[in-house]
C-alpha positions in Angstrom: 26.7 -3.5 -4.1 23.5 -3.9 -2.3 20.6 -5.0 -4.7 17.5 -2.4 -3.7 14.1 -2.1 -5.9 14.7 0.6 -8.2 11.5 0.3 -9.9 8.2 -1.2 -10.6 5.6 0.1 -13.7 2.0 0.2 -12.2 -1.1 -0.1 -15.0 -3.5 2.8 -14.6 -6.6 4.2 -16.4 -5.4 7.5 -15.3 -1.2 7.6 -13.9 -1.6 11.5 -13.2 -4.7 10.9 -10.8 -3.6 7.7 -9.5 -0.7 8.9 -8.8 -1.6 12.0 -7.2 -4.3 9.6 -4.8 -1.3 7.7 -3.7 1.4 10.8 -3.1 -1.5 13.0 -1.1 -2.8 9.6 1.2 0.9 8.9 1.7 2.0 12.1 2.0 5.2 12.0 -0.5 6.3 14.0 -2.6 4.1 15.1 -5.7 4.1 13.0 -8.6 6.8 14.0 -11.4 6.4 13.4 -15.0 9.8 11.2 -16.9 8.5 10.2 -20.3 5.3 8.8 -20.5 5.5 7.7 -16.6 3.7 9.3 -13.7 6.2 9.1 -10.6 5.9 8.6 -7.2 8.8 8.3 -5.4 8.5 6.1 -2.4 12.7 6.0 -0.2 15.2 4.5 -3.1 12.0 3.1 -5.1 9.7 4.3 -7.7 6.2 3.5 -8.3 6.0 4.8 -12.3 2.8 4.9 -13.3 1.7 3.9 -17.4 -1.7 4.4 -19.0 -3.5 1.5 -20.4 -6.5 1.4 -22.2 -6.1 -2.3 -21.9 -7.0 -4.9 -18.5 -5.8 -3.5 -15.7 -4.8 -7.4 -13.2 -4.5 -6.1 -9.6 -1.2 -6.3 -8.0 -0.3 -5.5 -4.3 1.9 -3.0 -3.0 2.1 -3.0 1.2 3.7 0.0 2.8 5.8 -0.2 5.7 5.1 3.2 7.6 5.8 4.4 11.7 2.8 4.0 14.4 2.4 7.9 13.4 2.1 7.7 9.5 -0.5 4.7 9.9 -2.7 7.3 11.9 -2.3 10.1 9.7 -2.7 7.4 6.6 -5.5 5.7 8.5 -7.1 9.0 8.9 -6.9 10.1 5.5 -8.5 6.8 4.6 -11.6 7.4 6.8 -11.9 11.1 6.0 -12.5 9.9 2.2 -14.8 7.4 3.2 -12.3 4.4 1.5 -13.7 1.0 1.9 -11.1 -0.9 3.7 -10.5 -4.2 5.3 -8.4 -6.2 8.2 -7.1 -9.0 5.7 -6.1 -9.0 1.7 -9.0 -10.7 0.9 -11.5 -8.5 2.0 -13.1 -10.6 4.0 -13.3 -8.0 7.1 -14.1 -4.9 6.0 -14.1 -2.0 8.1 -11.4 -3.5 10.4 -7.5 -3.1 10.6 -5.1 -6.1 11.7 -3.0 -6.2 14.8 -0.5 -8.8 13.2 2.6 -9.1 14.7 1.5 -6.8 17.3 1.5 -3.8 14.9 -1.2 -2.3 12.8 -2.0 -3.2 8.5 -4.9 -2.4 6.6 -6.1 -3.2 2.9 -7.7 -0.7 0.3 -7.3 0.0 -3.4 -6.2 2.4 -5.7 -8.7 4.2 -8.3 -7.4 1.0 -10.5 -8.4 -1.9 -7.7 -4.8 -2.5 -7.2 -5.0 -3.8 -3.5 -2.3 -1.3 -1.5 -1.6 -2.2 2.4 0.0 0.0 5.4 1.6 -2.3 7.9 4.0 -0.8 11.0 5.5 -4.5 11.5 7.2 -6.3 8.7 5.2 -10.3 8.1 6.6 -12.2 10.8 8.6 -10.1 12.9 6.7 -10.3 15.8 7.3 -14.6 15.8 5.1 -17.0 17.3 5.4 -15.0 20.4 3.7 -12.5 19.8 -0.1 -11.7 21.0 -1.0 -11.7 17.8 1.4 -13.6 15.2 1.2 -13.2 11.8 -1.5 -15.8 10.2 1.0 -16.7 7.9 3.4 -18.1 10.9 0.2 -20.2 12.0 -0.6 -21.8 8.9 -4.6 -21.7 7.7 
């Protein structure tokens, strides 16, 4: 058997919005409701979505997406006028990355959970690349 994410539970103020925000800026399918969960299905893993009235600690979830879904995503991003930023950080704000020779960007969910788009995986571009990852360079 091949071990694949099934799951992951996300905190949220409000799962049905939150999860809407993701689905529509993604463009998955709608949110479906299993229990008390909010859904979003993203391939063979689900993003399921739990109110809390309690603190909400940021997590990060980083979307690997084609050249074309990071400009319809990207789009969407600046058509809502969503802060965003090169690095996870947020110390460059209103930039994207060209790691790896490929394209990522930072924002946040209604929750501050700190989502990313990326069209190369970390790394995958080596030490060769015009732009290597700054995790392959060290600080």
């Amino acid at each position: 058997m091949t071990v694949t994410l099934n799951h992951t539970i996300i905190h949220a103020r409000n799962p049905e919005a939150t999860a809407r925000f993701l689905a529509d800026l993604l463009a998955l399918d709608p949110p479906r409701t299993l229990g008390h969960f909010t859904v979003v299905q993203v391939d063979d893993t689900s993003l399921d979505f739990v109110r809390t009235a309690g603190e909400i600690r940021p997590r990060h979830f980083a979307f690997l997406v084609s050249e074309e879904e990071f400009d319809a995503i990207f789009g969407r991003i600046r058509e809502r006028g969503m802060p965003y930023w090169a690095d996870p950080m947020h110390r460059q704000p209103g930039e994207i990355n060209h790691w790896d020779d490929g394209r990522g960007v930072y924002f946040e969910d209604p929750n501050g959970h700190n989502l990313e788009i990326l069209t190369r995986p970390y790394g995958s571009g080596g030490l060769d690349a015009d732009r290597p990852n700054p995790l392959l360079t060290g600080p």
